[in-house]
MINUBA-704050 format. One record per residue (C-alpha): x, y, z. Coordinates in steps of 0.5 Angstrom, whole numbers, plus 500, padded with zeros to 3 digits. Layout:
N
XYZ/...
REM end
This chain:
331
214763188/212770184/208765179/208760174/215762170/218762177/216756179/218753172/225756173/225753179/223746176/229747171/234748176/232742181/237736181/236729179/230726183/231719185/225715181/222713187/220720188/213722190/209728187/205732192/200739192/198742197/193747198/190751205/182750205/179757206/185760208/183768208/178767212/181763218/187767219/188770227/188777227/194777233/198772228/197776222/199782225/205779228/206776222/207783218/211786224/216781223/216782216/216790218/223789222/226785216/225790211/229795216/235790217/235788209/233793205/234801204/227804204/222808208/219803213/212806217/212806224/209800227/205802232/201807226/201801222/198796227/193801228/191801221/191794220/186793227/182798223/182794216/181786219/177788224/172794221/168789217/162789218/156787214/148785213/144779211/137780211/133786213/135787221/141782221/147785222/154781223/161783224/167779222/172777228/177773225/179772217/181777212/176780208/174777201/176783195/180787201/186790197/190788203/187780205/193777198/199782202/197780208/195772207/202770203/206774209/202770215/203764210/211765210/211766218/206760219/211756214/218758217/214756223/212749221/219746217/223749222/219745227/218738223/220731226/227729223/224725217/218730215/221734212/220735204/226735199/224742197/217747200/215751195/209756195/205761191/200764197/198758199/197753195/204749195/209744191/213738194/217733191/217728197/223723198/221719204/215714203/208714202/207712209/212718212/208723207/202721211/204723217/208729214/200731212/198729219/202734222/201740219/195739220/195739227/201744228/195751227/188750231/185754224/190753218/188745214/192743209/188739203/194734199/194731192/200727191/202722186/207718183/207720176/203727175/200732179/197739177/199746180/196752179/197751171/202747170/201739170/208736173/209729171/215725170/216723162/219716159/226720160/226720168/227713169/234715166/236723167/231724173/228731170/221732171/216735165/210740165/205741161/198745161/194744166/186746165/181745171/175740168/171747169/174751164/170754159/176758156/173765157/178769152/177776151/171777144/175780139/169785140/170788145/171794148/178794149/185798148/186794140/192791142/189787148/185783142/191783137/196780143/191775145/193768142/200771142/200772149/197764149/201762145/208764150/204762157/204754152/211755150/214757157/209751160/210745156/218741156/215737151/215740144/209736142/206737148/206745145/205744138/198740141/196746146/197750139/192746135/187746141/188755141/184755134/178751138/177756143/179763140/174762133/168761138/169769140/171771134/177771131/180769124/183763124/188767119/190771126/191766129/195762126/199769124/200770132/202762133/207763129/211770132/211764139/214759135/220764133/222764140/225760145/224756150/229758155/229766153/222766155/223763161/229768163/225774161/220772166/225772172/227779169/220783169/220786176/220794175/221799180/215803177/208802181/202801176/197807176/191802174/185805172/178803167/179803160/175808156/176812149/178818153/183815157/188815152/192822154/192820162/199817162/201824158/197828164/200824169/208825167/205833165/204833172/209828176/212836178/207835184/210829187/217830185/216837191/214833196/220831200/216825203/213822197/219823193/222817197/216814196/214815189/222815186/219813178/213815174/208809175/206805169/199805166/195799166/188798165/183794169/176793171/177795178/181802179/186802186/
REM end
């Protein structure tokens, strides 16, 4: 899954459920930290070979690339202490700009793997991952979920899965998935927000030093993310109320607020979620810190696309102008 509106999208799309279907999560304990170095490779050379049956773009030569990524997975080296010096052998590294790439295409060849290898009877109605954290709906029993969980976990010497299950409601990423009063009767699933008990709401502060509209955009934005989440209309009108709670404390009106609320509330559900399967571009994000004197870069990076465009290589490459963003960590 690409994220929560994609999810949601897929949720809308399931059938009718039998009433006794079981909720269940699942999440990898530490994944990025405990994934072979050989697997991960072969991984992403299956991925490689794929690319060129499927798709019409420049792929790099794979002997090239594999040196590469044996440079990046296994040049980690770091210090504790004064004279104690370790280097990583297995795992991807933590912060690596690779390790999120690397660890969702291992995942799909472990998955593949898994559930094409299952015993007749283990096997969920529907799979569904977002790197690695992972929503089933389960049609078996209880007792068949529990040896479906106890395989997995012995198929990988390093990859354990932890599961949450339930047969009314069960949380993933942030969306809470329960049946509503209605399920006994049409089988459709509802979903609401989900907020971890740990949640302080740390939003933007209207004062801080970002571009205008990022402070301007941000109950607006909230406001869609609660719209898009819930099914229920009074479970939205109820996450709203709640908006006003966590935004005054960092300094915006109370008049903004419900201001932005309301441009939310002039949209539709079911156009929100259409929009968010439709928002891949072509174009690659140029991510750079913000600061006053960057308001001009977009026009300097289009004065000088020429260059880019000259290079027969990068021009295969780099086909659009890349789309500004401003971020803490420049890539």
């Amino acid at each position: 899954m690409k994220d929560t509106g994609d999810f949601l999208l897929k949720l809308d799309a399931l059938p009718p459920l039998h009433q006794d279907t079981i909720l269940v999560t699942w999440d990898v304990s530490s994944l990025y930290t405990n994934i072979p170095h050989s697997e991960a490779i072969r991984a992403v050379l299956d991925a490689l070979r794929d690319c060129r049956l499927s798709y019409d773009i420049p792929v790099p030569e794979p002997r090239r690339f594999v040196q590469f990524l044996n440079l990046i997975l296994k040049g980690n080296e770091f210090q504790i202490g004064q004279n104690h010096y370790y280097r990583q052998i297995e795992g991807c590294a933590m912060g690596s700009t690779v390790s999120p790439s690397l660890a969702i295409i291992f995942m799909h060849y472990l998955e593949t793997s898994i559930l094409s290898n299952a015993p007749d009877g283990l096997v969920p109605a529907i799979f569904w991952r977002y790197i690695d954290d992972c929503f089933s709906v389960w049609n078996h029993g209880e007792q068949a979920l529990l040896d479906f969980h106890a395989y997995l976990n012995r198929y990988h010497k390093t990859i354990k899965f932890e599961m949450q299950y339930s047969h009314e409601k069960v949380p993933f990423l942030d969306v809470e998935i329960y049946k509503p009063p209605t399920f006994a009767q049409d089988g459709r699933l509802g979903t609401r927000v989900y907020t971890k008990p740990t949640d302080a709401h740390p939003l933007l502060h209207a004062k801080s030093n970002h571009p205008p509209h990022c402070g301007q955009n941000i109950a607006f934005a909230q406001a869609l993310r609660y719209k898009k989440i819930c099914s229920d209309p009074l479970a939205y009108i109820a996450q709203c109320e709640k908006l006003y709670q966590h935004l005054t404390p960092r300094g915006y009106s109370k008049r903004e607020i419900k201001h932005q609320i309301e441009r939310a509330n002039r949209l539709l559900r079911s156009d929100l979620l259409l929009a968010s399967s439709e928002k891949d571009t072509p174009s690659i994000p140029f991510i750079v810190p913000y600061h006053d004197n960057t308001d001009n870069l977009r026009r300097h990076v289009l004065k000088y696309w020429y260059l880019i465009q000259q290079c027969p290589h990068l021009h295969q490459i780099f086909k659009e102008p890349p789309r500004l963003f401003f971020g803490d960590n420049p890539i």
